[in-house]
N, C-alpha and C positions, 0 to 999 in steps of 0.2 A: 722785340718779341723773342721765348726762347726758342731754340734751333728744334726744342721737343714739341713743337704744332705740329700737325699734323700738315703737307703739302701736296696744294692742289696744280694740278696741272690744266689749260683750259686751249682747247682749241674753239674757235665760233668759225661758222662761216657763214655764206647766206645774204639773206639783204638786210639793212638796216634797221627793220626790224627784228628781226634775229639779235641784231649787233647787242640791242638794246635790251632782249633776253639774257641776253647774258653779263650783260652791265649787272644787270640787277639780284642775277644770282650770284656775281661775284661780292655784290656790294655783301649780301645775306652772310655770302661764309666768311668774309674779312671780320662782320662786324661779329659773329661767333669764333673769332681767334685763329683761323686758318691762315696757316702763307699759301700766297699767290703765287708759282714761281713758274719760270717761263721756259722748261727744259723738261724732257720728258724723264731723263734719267734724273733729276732731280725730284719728282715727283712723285709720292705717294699713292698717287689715282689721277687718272686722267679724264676730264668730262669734254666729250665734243658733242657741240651744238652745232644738229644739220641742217640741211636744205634738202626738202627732197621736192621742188615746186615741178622743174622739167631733168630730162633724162640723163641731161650733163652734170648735172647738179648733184642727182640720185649718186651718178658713179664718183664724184667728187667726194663724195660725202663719205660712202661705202670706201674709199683710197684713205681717206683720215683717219675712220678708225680702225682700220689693218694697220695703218702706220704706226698709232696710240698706241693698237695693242701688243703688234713688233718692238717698238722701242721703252713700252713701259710694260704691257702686259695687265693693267688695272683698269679698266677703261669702262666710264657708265657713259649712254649716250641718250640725248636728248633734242629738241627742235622738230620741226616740221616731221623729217622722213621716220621720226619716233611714233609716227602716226600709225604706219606701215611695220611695225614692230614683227610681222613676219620675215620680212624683206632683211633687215638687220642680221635677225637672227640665223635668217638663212645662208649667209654670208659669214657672218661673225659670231654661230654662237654662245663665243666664250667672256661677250662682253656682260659686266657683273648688274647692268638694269639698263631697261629703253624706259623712257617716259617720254609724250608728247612735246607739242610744241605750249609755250607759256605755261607748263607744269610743275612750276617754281618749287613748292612742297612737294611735289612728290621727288623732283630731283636733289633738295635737299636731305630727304629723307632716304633715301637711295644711299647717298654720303655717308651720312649719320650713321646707317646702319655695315658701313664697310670701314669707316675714321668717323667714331664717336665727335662731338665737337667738347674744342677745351675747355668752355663755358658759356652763359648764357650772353644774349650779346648785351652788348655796353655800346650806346652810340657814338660814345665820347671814341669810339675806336674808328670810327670814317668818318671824311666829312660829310655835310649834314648834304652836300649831290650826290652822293654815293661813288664807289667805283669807275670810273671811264675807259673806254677802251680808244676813245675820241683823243686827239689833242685838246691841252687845257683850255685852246679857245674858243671852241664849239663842240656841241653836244647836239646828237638826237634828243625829239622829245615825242614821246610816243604816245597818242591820245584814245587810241581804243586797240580792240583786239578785232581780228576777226570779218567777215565781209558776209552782207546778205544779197549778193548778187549769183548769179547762175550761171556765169561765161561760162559757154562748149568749150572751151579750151584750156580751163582752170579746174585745178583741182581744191584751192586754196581753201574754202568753207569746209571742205570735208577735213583736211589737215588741222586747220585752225579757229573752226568754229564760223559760229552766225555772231554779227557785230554785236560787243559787248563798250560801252563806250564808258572811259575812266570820269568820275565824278571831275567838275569843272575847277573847284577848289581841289585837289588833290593835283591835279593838271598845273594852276598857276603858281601853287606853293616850288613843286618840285623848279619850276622855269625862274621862280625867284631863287631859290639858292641853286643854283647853274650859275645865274646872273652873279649873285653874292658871291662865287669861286673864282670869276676872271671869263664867262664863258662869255664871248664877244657879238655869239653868232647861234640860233637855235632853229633846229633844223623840224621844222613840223613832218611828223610821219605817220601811219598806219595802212592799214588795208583800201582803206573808203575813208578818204579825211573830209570828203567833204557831206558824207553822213554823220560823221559825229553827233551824237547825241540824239539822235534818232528812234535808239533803241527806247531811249528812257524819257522819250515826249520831250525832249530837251528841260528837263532838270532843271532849276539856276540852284546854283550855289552860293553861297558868298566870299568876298573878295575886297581886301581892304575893308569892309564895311558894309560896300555894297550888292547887291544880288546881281548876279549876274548870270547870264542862262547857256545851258551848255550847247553851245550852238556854235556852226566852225567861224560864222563870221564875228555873235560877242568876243570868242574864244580870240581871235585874231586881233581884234580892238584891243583887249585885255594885254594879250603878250605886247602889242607895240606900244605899250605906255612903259616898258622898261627898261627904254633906252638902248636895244642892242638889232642886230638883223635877225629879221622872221623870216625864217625863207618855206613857202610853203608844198609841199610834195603828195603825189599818188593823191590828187583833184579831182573824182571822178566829174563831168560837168554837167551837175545839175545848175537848172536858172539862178539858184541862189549864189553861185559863184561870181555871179554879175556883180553883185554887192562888196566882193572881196576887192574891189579896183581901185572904188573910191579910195578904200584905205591904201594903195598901193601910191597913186598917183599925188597921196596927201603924204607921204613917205612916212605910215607907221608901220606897216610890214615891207620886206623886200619886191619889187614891183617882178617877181618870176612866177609865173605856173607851170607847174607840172604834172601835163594832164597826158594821160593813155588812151588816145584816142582810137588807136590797133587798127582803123582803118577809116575807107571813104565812101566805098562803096553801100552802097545800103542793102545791098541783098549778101553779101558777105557779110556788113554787120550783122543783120538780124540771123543769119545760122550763128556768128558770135554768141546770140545774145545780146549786143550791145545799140544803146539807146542810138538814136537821131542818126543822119548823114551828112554828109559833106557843106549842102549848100547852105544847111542854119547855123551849122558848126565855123562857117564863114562869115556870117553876117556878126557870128556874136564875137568872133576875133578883131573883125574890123571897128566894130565899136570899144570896144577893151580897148584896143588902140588909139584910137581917136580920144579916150578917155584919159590916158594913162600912155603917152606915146612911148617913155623908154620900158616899156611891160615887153621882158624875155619869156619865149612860150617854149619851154620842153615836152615832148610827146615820146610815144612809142610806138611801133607798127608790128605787122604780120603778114610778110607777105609768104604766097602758096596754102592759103587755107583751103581747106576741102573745098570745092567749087568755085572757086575763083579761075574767074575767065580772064583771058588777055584783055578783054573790054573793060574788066572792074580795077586790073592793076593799071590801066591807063587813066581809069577814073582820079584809081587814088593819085599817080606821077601830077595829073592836073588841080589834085586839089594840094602836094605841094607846092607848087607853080604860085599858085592862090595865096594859100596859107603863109609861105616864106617863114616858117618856123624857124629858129633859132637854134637849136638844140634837138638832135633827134637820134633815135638808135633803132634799129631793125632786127628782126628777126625770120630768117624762115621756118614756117612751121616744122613742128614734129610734135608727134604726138606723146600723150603722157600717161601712162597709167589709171585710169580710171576715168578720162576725160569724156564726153560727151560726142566731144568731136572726132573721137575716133571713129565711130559708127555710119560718121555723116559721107554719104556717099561725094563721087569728084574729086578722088585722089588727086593731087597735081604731082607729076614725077620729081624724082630728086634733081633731074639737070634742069628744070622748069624752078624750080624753088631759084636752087643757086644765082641761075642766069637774071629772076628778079629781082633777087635781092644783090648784086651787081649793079643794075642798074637805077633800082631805088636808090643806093648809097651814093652812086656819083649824080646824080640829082641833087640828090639833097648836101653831096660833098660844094657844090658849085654855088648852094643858096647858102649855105653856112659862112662860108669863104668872104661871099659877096656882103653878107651883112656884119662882119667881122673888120671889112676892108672900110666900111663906113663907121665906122667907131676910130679911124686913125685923124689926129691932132683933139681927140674929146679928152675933158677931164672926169676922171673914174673916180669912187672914192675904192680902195681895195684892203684888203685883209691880209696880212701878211700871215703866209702857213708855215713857211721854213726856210731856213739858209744854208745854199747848198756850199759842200766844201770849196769850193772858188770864187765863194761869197755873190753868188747872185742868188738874190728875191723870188721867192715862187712867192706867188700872190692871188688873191682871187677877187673878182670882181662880183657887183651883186648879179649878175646876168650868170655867176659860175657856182655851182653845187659841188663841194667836194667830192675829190672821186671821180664822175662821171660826168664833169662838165672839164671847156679849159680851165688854163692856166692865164696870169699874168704875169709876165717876166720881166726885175727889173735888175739894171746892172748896176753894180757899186752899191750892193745893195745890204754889204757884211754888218753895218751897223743899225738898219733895222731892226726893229725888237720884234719878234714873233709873237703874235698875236694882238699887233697894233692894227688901227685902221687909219690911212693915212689918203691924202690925193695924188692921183699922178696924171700924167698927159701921156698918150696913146700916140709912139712913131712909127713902130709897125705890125701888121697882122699877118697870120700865117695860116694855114688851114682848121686850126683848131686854137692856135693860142694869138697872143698878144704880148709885144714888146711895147714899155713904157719906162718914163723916170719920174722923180718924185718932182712934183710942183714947187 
């Protein structure tokens, strides 16, 4: 391509949905003849893609484009805190457009209108998965927009909209060529996945031939007839998720959920907002299990929300006691710009926060460990991510989400090919990872 494109510069941050925003605007301006290039003084214009969900995120994000604008000075800015386009601007107003979160056209058109593009696109100019920001062997795949839920502590519907769910056939087309490019490993994501299709009475589509309805468990059946790992994320748990097991424990999707459960207490949930409590939300893990016994459960919490008593955080420590999840990540509250929950009275103080979530973490450090330390002489099948320069194996097992699960670590591990999937035996475990060799 000649050196006379016009070059884009692209900062993403955020969660993986986000990521996946920006996959796809990159994919747009590639296939309109733009270069990608990965330096600020290199670039023509710089587009960051924010996060503005909670408050660290907000100044994360506001840090990115003072840096964009310091080191290139061209800078359009779009994603979530593009919501807030006052906030931006009050900060930054020298940046040349804010557009929302998922504002594909309008941020292309932002471009356009600052680096014209060099021609119309031509597909034959990407492949036919688009762009990745991903390693070549997994890929997010992202199946709606948006969330029709009310959390006090969320601002995300106002950011991102009320759930907008992608047609079922536009869903499996893109997951077949992922599959068609080497991708090994496809990572279900959105807002509310286990709403899908909800918006649209559940739809079917067709697929291969057949109809198929957009619904998260057809949806689920469908991806696991393609030969690769379904791993499925952000589960809110309605009853139908019962349904997702069968298929986990018949090994067509990856046997993980990961569900947000935020808490245990039931009168903290409900100032949440958030459905059910502790004790059915037990019954129906204990049957998952009994169903599907190697089923990894990842969750999330919130400890120090408005009104939370010593009593309800003792709640929730017992219902991880109970639950023995697998996978889990904490937070203490703080509040967020426009949240609901800010209003709600039972401040808990900041050395009350801290001190519980301390002690959630080594709770839940000591059930992590412990079920970690049971998984030593089992055979895994794992995914190889990278080889590090002293040639050992980082790898991931299906119990591991990249990112923000462990790792597998195998030694002599330099002639593995990245992005195989191979079996190994499990010698030993550590707080968070696992040492193994190839079978």
């Amino acid at each position: 391509m000649s050196n006379a494109n016009p070059k884009i510069g692209f900062v993403s941050l955020g969660c993986p949905k986000a990521l996946v925003d920006s996959e796809r605007i990159l994919t747009d301006l590639r296939a309109e003849g733009y270069d990608i290039v990965g330096s600020y003084d290199g670039a023509d214009l710089v587009v960051v893609n924010t996060c503005g969900f909670i408050d660290s995120a907000v100044e994360e994000s506001l840090d990115a484009i003072g840096e964009a604008l310091a080191e290139n000075g061209r800078v359009i800015v779009t994603g979530c805190l593009g919501a807030r386009q006052g906030v931006i601007e009050q900060h930054h107003p020298q940046v040349l457009a804010v557009t929302g979160p998922h504002a594909f056209q309008e941020v292309l058109g932002a471009i356009h209108k600052e680096l014209p593009p060099p021609h119309d696109p031509f597909t034959s100019l990407v492949p036919a998965a688009g762009i990745k920001l991903t390693p070549r062997h997994y890929a997010y795949l992202k199946i709606s927009e948006g969330c029709n839920h009310h959390c006090t502590f969320c601002i995300i519907p106002s950011l991102r909209g009320t759930l907008v769910s992608r047609p079922v056939e536009s869903v499996l087309a893109e997951a077949e060529n992922l599959v068609a490019s080497g991708v090994q490993e496809l990572l279900v994501i959105s807002q509310d996945t286990s709403a899908y299709g909800v918006d649209t009475k559940y739809r079917p589509g067709f697929h291969r031939g057949k109809p198929v309805r957009a619904h998260v468990v057809e949806l689920a059946r469908a991806l696991g007839e393609l030969g690769v790992w379904v791993r499925m994320h952000y589960v809110y748990p309605y009853p139908h998720v019962d349904d997702l097991i069968p298929l986990m424990a018949d090994g067509k999707i990856l046997p993980y959920l990961d569900i947000p459960f935020q808490h245990a207490s039931p009168g903290v949930l409900k100032n949440m907002r958030r459905p059910a409590g502790g004790e059915r939300v037990l019954e129906r893990i204990r049957q998952w299990r009994e169903d599907c016994p190697d089923l990894t459960l990842r969750s999330t919490f919130i400890v120090g929300f408005p009104g939370e008593t010593e009593e309800d955080f003792h709640e929730l420590l017992e219902f991880l006691d109970e639950a023995q999840l697998d996978r889990v990540g904490c937070f203490a509250y703080s509040p967020v710009q426009g949240a609901v929950a800010n209003e709600l009275p039972g401040a808990v103080p900041e050395e009350v926060k801290e001190d519980r979530l301390a002690r959630f973490m080594e709770k839940q450090a000591q059930i992590s460990a412990a079920r970690l330390q049971a998984k030593i002489g089992r055979r895994l099948e794992v995914l190889i991510d990278e080889i590090t320069e002293d040639g050992l194996a980082v790898a991931r097992s299906k119990a591991d989400a990249p990112e923000i699960d462990g790792v597998v670590l195998i030694e002599d591990g330099a002639d593995l090919p990245v992005g195989q999937r191979l079996m190994v035996e499990v010698d030993e475990a550590q707080e968070h990872d696992l040492w193994a060799r190839v079978v």
